[in-house]
C-alpha positions as a Markdown table, in Angstrom:
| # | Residue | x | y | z |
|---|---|---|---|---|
| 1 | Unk | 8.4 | 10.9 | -31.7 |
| 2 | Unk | 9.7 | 12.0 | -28.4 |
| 3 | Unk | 13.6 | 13.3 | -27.5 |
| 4 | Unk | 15.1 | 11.9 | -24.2 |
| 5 | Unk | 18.0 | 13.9 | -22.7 |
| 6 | Unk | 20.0 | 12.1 | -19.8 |
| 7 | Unk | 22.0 | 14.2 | -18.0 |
| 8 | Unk | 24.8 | 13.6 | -15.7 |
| 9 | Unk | 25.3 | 10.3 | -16.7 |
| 10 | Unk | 28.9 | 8.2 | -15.4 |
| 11 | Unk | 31.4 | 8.1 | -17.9 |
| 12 | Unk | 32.0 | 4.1 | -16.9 |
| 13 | Unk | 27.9 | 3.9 | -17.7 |
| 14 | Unk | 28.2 | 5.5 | -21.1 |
| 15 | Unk | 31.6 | 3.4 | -21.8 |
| 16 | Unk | 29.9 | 0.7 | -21.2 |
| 17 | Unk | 26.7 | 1.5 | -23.4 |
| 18 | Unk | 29.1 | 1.8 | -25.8 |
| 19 | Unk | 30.7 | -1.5 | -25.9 |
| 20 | Unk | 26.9 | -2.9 | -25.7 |
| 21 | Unk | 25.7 | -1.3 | -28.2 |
| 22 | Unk | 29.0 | -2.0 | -30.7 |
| 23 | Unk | 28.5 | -5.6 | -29.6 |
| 24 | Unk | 24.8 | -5.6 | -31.2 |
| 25 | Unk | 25.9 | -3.5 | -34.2 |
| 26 | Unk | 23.7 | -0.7 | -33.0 |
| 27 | Unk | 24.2 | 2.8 | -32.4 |
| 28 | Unk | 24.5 | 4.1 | -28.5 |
| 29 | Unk | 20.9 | 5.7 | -29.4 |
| 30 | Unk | 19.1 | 2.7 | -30.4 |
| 31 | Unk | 20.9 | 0.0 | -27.8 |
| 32 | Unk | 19.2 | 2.9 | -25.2 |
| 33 | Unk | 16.3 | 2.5 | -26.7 |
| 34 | Unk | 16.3 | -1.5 | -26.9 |
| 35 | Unk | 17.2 | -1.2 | -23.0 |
| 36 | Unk | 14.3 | 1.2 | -22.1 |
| 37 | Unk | 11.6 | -1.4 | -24.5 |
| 38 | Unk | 12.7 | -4.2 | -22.6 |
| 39 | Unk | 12.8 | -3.0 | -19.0 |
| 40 | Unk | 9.3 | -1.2 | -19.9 |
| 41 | Unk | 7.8 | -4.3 | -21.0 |
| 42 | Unk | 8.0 | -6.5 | -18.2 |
| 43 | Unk | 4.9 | -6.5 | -16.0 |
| 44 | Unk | 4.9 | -5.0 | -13.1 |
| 45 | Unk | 5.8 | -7.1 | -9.8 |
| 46 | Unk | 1.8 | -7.7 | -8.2 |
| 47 | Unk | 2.1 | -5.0 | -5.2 |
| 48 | Unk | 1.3 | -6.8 | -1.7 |
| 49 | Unk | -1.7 | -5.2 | 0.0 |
| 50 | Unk | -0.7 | -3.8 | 3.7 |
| 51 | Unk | -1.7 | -6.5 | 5.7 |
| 52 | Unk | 1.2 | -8.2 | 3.5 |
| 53 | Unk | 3.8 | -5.6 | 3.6 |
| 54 | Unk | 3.6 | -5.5 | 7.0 |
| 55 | Unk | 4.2 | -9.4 | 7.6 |
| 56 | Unk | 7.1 | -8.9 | 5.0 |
| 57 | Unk | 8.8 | -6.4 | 7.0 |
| 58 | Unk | 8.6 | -8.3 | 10.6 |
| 59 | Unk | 9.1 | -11.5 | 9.5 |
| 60 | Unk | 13.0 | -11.9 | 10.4 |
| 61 | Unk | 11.7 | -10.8 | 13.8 |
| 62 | Unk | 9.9 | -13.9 | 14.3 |
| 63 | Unk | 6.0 | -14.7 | 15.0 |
| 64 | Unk | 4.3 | -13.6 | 18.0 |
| 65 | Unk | 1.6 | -14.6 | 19.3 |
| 66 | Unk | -0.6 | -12.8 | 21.8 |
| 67 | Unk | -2.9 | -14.6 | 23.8 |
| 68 | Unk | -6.8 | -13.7 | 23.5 |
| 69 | Unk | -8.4 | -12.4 | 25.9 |
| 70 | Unk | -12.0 | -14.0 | 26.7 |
| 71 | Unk | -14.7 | -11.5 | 26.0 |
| 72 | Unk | -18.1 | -10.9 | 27.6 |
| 73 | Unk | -21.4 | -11.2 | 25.6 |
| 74 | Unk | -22.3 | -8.2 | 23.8 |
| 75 | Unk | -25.5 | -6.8 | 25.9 |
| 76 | Unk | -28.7 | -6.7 | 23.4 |
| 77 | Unk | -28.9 | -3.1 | 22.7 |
| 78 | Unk | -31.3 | -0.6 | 24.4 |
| 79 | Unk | -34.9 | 0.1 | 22.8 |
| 80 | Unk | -36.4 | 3.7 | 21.8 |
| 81 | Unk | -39.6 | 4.5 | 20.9 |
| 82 | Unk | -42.9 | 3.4 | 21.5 |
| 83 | Unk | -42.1 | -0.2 | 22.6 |
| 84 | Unk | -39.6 | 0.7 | 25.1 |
| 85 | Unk | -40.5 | 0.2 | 28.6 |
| 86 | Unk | -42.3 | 3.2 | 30.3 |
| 87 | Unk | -39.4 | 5.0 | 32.5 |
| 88 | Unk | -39.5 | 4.9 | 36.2 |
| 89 | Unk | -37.6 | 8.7 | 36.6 |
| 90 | Unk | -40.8 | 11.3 | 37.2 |
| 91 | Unk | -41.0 | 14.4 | 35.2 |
| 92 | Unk | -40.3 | 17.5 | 37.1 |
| 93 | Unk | -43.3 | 19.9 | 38.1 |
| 94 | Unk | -43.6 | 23.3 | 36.2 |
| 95 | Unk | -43.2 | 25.9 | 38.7 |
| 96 | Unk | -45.9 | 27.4 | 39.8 |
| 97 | Unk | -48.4 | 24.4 | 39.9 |
């Protein structure tokens, strides 16, 4: 079994550990323990993916909504190779021919 040390902890906090733990007939040791079990087995809150968080953060601020622009048709997309149209640019002459 594992040891826990907790340092620095306020005098008012252990006081009041104390009290707890005489309360519950328990020692300050195991009403810790009891705390830690019981915190620890709660699940944990579902985290919000970014898109989410995001919203969350702005939404006091209000909604905005930007207006869309209209967009032009994608143009179809150029073709390589043997089935592309022959080119109308002439090749340059080797020098010396």
């Amino acid at each position: 079994m594992a040891t826990l040390t907790i340092r620095d902890l306020d005098e008012a906090l252990k006081q009041r550990l104390r009290v707890r733990a005489a309360h519950r007939n328990r020692s300050m040791e195991e009403e810790a323990r009891q705390i830690l079990r019981a915190a620890l087995i709660e699940p944990a809150a579902p985290t919000a993916d970014l898109a989410q968080r995001i919203r969350a953060r702005f939404a006091g601020l209000g909604d905005v909504n930007l207006p869309l622009e209209v967009r032009e048709p994608v143009r179809p997309p150029p073709a390589f190779g043997e089935a592309a149209a022959p080119s109308t640019r002439r090749r340059a002459k080797p020098a010396g021919k």
